[in-house]
C-alpha positions in Angstrom: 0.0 0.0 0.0 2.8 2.2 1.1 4.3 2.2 -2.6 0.7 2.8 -4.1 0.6 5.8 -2.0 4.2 7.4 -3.3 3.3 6.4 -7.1 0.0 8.7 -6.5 1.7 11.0 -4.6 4.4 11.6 -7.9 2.4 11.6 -10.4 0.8 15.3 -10.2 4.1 16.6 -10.0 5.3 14.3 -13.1 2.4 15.6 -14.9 3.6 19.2 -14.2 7.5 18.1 -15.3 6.2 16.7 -18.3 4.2 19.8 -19.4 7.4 21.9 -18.8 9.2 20.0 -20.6 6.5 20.7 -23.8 7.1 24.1 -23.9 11.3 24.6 -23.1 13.9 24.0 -25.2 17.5 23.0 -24.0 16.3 24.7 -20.9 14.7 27.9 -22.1 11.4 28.4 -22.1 9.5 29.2 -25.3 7.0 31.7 -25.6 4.0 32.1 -27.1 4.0 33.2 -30.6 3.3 37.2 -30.6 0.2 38.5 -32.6 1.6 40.4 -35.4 -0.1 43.5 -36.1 -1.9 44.2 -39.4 -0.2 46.7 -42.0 -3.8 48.6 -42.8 -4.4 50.9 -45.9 -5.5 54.7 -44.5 -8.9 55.4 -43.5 -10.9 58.5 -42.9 -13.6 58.3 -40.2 -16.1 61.4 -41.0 -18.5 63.0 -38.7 -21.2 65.5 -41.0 -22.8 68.2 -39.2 -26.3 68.9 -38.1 -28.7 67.1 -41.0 -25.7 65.6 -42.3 -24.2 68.4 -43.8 -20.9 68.2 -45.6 -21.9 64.4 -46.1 -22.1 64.3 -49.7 -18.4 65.6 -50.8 -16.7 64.2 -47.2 -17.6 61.1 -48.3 -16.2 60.8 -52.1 -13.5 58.6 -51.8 -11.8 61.1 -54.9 -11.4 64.0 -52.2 -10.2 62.0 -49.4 -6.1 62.4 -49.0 -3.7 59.8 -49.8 -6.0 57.3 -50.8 -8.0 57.0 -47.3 -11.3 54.9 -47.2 -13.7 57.0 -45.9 -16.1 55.6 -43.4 -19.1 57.7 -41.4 -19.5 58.0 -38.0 -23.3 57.3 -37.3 -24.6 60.0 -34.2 -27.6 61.3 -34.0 -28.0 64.5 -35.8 -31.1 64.7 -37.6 -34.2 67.5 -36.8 -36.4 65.2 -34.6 -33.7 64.1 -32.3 -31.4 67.4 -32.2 -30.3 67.4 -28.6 -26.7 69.0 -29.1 -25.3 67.6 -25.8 -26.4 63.9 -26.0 -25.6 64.2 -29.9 -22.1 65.1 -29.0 -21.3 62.2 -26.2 -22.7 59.7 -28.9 -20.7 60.7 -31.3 -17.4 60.6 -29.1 -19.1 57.2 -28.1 -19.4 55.9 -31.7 -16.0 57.7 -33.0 -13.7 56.0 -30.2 -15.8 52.6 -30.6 -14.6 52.8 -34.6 -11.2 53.5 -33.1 -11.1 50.8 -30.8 -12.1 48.5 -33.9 -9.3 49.2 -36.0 -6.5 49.1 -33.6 -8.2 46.5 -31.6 -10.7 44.3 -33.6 -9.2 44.6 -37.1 -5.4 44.5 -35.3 -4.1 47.2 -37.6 -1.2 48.5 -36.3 -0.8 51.9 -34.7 1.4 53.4 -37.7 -1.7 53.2 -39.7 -2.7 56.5 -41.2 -6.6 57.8 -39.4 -8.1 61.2 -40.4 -10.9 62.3 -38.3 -12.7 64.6 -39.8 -15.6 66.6 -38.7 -17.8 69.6 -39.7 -19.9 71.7 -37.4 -21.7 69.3 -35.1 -19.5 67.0 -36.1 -16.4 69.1 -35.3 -17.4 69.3 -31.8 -17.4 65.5 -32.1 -13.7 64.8 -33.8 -12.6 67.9 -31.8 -13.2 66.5 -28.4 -11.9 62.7 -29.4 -8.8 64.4 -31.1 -8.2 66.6 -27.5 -8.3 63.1 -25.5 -7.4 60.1 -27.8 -4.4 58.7 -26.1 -0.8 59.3 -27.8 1.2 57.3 -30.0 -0.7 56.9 -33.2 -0.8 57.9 -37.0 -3.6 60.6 -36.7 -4.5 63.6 -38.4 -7.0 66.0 -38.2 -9.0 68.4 -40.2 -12.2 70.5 -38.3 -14.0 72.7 -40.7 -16.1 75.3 -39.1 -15.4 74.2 -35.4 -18.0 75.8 -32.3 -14.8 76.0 -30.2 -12.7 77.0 -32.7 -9.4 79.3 -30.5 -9.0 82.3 -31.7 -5.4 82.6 -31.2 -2.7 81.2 -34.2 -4.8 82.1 -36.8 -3.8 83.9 -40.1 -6.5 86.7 -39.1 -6.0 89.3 -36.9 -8.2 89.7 -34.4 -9.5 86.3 -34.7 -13.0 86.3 -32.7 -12.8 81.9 -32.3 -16.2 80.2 -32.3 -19.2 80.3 -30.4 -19.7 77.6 -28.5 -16.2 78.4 -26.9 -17.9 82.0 -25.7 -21.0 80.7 -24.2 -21.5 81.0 -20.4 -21.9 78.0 -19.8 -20.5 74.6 -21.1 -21.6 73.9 -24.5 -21.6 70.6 -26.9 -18.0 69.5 -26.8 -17.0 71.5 -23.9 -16.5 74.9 -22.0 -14.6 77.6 -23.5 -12.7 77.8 -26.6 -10.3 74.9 -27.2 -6.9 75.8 -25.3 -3.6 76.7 -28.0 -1.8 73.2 -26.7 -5.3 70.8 -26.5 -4.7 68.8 -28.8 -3.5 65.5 -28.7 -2.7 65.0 -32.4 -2.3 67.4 -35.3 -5.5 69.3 -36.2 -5.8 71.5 -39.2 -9.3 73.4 -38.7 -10.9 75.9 -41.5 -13.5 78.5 -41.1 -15.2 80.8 -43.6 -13.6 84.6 -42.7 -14.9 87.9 -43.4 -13.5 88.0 -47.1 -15.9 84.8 -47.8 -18.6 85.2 -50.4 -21.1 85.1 -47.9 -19.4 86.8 -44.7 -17.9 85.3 -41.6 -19.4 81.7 -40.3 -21.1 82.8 -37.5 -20.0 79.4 -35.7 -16.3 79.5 -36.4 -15.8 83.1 -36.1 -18.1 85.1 -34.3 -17.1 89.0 -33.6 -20.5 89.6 -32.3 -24.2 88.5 -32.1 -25.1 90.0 -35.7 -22.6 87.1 -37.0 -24.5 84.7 -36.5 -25.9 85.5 -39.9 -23.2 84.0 -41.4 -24.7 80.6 -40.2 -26.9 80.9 -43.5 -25.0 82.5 -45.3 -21.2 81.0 -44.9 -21.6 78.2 -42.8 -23.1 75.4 -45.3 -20.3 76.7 -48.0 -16.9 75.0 -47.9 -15.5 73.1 -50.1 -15.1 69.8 -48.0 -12.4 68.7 -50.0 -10.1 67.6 -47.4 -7.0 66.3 -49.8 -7.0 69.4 -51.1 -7.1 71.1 -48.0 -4.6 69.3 -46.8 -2.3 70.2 -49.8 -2.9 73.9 -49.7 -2.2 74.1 -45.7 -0.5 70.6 -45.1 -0.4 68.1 -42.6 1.0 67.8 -39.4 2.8 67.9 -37.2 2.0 71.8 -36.6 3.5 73.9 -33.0 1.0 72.7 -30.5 -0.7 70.5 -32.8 -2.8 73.1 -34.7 -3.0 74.7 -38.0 -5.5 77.4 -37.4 -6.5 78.8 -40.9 -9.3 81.3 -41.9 -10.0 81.3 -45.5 -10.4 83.0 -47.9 
């Protein structure tokens, strides 16, 4: 009995010896094959403002830059469920799950080239995820016609910023206009000036209540041609991440 009892007692740690021995070689262990990261073409995730607007041209693949795919960024921004705040945090909701998705789901790697793109409600959107995305990836962005647009490091002087960064209280996206150093990756944004066709957009560059005019009459009016934006003022990296531009 005595021997049964050793043979039972040795065989769990045989067991354990034996599966050692399945995984070292000449005494060193070998690890686990590494998940290689996938080489991914660009992309271009696009956020349309209120009513989709901008959709139709941010969306040709033929004015995207380098080739990206673009890809919307469902949030709710239609008439009957306009609620700019909740619109906003489902947006950043939707734009980080996409985010997550390519880095984490599709395994492309973090050298893989991302525009975010966004115009008006949508800016606020790509605005805040671009001021809080964590470092360390291929990112670029371009903001046309941004509420919180700064009003410093612009080619205009006397740059008013946007609205939504002088309301009294927090607005969609945020309080106040969007600091010179906030953010994270390099952000070219674009608003209609004085000089436009139709005036100053009233969200990008208000100098005083009467500018809001320019929401119907320079707001909807860019060209939304973001490769060719990004020729004519280039991409990052910018000082503080930003390329603040006024045009014309």
């Amino acid at each position: 009995m005595r021997e049964v009892d050793l043979k039972r007692r040795w065989r769990p740690l045989v067991a354990v010896l034996l599966l050692c021995s399945m995984f070292t070689t000449g005494g060193t262990a070998v690890a686990a094959p590494a998940k290689t990261a996938n080489a991914c073409g660009p992309v271009m995730f696009v956020l349309p403002g209120y009513q989709d607007g901008g959709a139709f041209n941010l969306l040709k693949p033929e004015l995207a830059p380098n080739g990206a795919n673009p890809v919307r960024i469902p949030f709710p921004n239609a008439q009957q469920d306009i609620n700019l705040y909740a619109d906003v945090d489902a947006g950043v909701a939707n734009l980080r799950t996409a985010l997550y998705n390519l880095y984490v789901t599709s395994n492309c790697d973090l050298n893989t080239k991302v525009y975010i793109v966004g115009f008006s409600l949508g800016a606020l959107v790509a605005g805040t995820v671009l001021e809080t995305e964590p470092p360390g990836r291929n990112i670029q962005g371009v903001l046309f016609s941004d509420g919180r647009r700064q009003s410093g490091e612009s080619n205009w002087p006397g740059d008013p910023g946007g609205l939504i960064g002088k309301l009294p209280v927090p607005g969609p996206g945020g309080a106040g206009l969007r600091p010179l150093d906030g953010f994270k990756y390099p952000t070219l944004t674009v608003c209609n000036g004085p000089r436009s066709a139709g005036g100053a957009d009233g969200i990008c560059f208000l100098g005083s209540v009467a500018d809001l005019n320019g929401y119907f009459t320079s707001h909807p009016f860019y060209t939304f041609d973001v490769g060719a934006e990004l020729r004519a003022h280039g991409e990052g990296p910018y000082p503080n991440n930003l390329r603040n531009r006024v045009i014309p």
